[in-house]
N, C-alpha and C positions, 0 to 999 in steps of 0.2 A: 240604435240598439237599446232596446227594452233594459233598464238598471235592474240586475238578480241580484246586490248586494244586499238586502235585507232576507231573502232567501236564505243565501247559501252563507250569511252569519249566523241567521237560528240553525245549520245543514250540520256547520261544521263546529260549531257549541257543541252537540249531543254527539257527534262522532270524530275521535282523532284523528283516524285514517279514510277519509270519507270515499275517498279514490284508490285507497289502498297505502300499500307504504314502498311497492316496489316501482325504481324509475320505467319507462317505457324503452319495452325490449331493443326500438331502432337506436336511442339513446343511448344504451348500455351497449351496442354492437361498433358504434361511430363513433363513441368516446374520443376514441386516441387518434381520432384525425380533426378533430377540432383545432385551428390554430392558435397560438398563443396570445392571448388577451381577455379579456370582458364576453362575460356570457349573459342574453337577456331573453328573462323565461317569461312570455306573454303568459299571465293566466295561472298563476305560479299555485296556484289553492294555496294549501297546507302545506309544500313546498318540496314533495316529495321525489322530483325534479332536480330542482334546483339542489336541494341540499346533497343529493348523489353527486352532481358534478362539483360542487365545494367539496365534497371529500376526496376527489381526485386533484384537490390542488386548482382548482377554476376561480376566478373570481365571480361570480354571480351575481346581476341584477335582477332582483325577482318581483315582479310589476304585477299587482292583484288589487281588485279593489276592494275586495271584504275583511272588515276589520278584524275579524275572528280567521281568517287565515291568515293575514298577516302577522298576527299575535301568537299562534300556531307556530310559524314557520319562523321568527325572531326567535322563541322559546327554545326550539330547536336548535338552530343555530347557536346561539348562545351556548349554552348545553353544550356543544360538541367544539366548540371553539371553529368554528368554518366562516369561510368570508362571504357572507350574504349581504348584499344591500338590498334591504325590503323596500320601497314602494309602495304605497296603496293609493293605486291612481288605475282608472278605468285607462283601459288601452288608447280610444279616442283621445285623449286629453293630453297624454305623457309625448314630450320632446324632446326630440335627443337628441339637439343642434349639437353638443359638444360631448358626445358618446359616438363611437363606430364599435363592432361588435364580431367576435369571431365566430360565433352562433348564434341563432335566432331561435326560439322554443316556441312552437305555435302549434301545442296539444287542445286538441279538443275544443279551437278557436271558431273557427272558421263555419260548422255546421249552424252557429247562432246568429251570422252574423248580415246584415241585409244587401244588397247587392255593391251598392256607395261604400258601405265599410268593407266589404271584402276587396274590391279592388283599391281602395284606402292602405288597404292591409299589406296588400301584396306590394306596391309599390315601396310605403314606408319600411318593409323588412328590409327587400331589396336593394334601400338607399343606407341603409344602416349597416348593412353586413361589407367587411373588408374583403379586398378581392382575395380569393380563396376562401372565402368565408363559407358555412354550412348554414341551414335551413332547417329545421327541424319541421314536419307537419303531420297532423291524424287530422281526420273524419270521418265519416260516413258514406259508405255508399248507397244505391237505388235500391239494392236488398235487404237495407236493414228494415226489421219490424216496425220501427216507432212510422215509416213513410208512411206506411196505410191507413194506419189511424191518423196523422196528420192529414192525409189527403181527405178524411170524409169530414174532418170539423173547421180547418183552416184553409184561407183563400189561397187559390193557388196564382202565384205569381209566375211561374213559369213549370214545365213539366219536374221538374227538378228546386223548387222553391216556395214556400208559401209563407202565408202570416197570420197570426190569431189575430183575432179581436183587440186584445191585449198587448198586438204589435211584438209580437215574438217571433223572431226569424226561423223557420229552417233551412235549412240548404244539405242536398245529397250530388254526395260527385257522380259522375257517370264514370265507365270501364273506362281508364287512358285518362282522363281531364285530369288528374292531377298533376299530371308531369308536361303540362303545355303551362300550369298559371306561371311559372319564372322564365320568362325565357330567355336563354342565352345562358341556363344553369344546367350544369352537365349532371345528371340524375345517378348517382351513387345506389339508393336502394328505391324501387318502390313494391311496394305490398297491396295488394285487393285481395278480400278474403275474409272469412269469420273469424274472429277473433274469438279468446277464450270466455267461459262462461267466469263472471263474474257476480259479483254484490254490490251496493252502496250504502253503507252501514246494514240495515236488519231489512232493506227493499227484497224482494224477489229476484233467483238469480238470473239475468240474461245476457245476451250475447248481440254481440255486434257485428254490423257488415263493414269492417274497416280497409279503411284506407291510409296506410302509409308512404310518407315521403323524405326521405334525404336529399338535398340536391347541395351541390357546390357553384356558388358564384366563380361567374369567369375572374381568370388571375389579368387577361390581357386589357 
C-alpha cells in the first residue's frame, strides 16, 4: 500500500477536523454492545473515533500512521483526560501477539487497500477480536462517483479494483460482498446506500455510495 503519511500530515496541519468531529453513525448506534475490554481503531486520523468511545469509558488503542494525527488526537485526549493509546504505526507493520480486542475499527480502510492487504486485513481483525467481539467497517460501493474517473485513468485490476501509476489502491464492494468478507460472523447491521453530503475541510461538498458493516465474531 502506497505511504499517504506525508499527505495527510500537511491534510491535517491546515485542518482540525479533517473528517469531521462526529463519530460514525454505526459506531454511535452499537456502542453499548461492544464487550468489555480494549478497543483498536485502524486508521484513527485525528481520532474522532476513538476519542467518542474513550468518553464512553472504553479503553482505546488508536493505530495511525500520520504524525500530525497522532499529535491531534494525543492533544485531545489529554485535554479531556480519556484513555487513549496512540500508536503511529501503518497498519501493515503493527503486532498484536499480546493484545486481543473487543472491537475492531476499520473506517474507511479497506477502499485503499490492494488485494494481499485486504485479505491480510481481514484475517488479522479476525484473529484479534475476542469471541463475541464486533467489527466495525465503511466503504465504498460500485456507485460511488470517484469509480468512474478511476476507471478512465487507472489500470483496472479487476471490474471492481484498480491501481494508478503511483501504485494507489482502489477497491469498490459490490451489492451483498460485504457481509460474506467474515465468515462465520453473525451480521448485526449492514448499510448500502448514499451517504450524507459532506466536506473535508474547504474541498467541495460530496457524497458517497456507502457501505456499512457490524458484524459479531462467533462466541462458540
Amino acid at each position: 500500500m502506497k505511504n499517504d503519511q506525508t499527505e495527510y500530515d500537511s491534510l491535517y496541519a491546515k485542518t482540525s477536523n479533517l473528517f469531521g468531529s462526529e463519530p460514525e453513525t454505526c459506531l454511535q448506534a452499537f456502542e453499548t454492545q461492544i464487550p468489555e475490554g480494549p478497543v483498536l481503531d485502524i486508521g484513527a486520523g485525528q481520532g474522532r473515533n476513538a476519542l467518542f468511545l474513550a468518553e464512553t469509558g472504553s479503553e482505546v488503542h488508536a493505530l495511525e500512521p500520520s504524525k500530525e494525527g497522532i499529535r491531534h488526537l494525543k492533544d485531545q485526549a489529554s485535554r479531556r483526560h480519556l484513555n487513549v493509546k496512540c500508536i503511529q504505526k501503518e497498519f501493515g507493520k503493527y503486532n498484536s501477539k499480546s493484545e486481543v480486542y473487543s472491537a475492531v475499527l476499520v473506517f474507511g480502510l479497506i477502499q485503499i487497500l490492494s488485494a494481499e492487504d485486504r485479505q491480510a486485513m481481514i484475517e488479522r481483525v479476525a484473529s484479534w477480536l475476542v469471541p463475541g467481539g464486533l467489527v466495525f467497517l465503511t466503504g465504498f460501493g460500485t456507485q460511488d462517483p470517484s469509480m468512474k474517473r478511476v476507471q478512465m485513468n487507472w489500470h483496472e485490476l479487476t471490474s471492481q479494483h484498480f491501481v494508478s501509476p503511483e501504485q494507489e489502491y482502489r477497491f469498490y464492494l459490490k451489492p451483498g460482498q460485504v457481509s460474506t468478507l467474515f465468515p462465520g460472523f453473525q451480521v448485526l447491521h449492514l448499510f448500502e446506500g448514499w451517504g450524507p453530503w459532506h466536506r473535508h475541510g474547504d474541498s467541495e461538498p460530496e457524497r458517497h455510495d456507502m457501505v456499512e458493516l457490524v458484524a459479531k465474531k462467533s462466541v462458540a
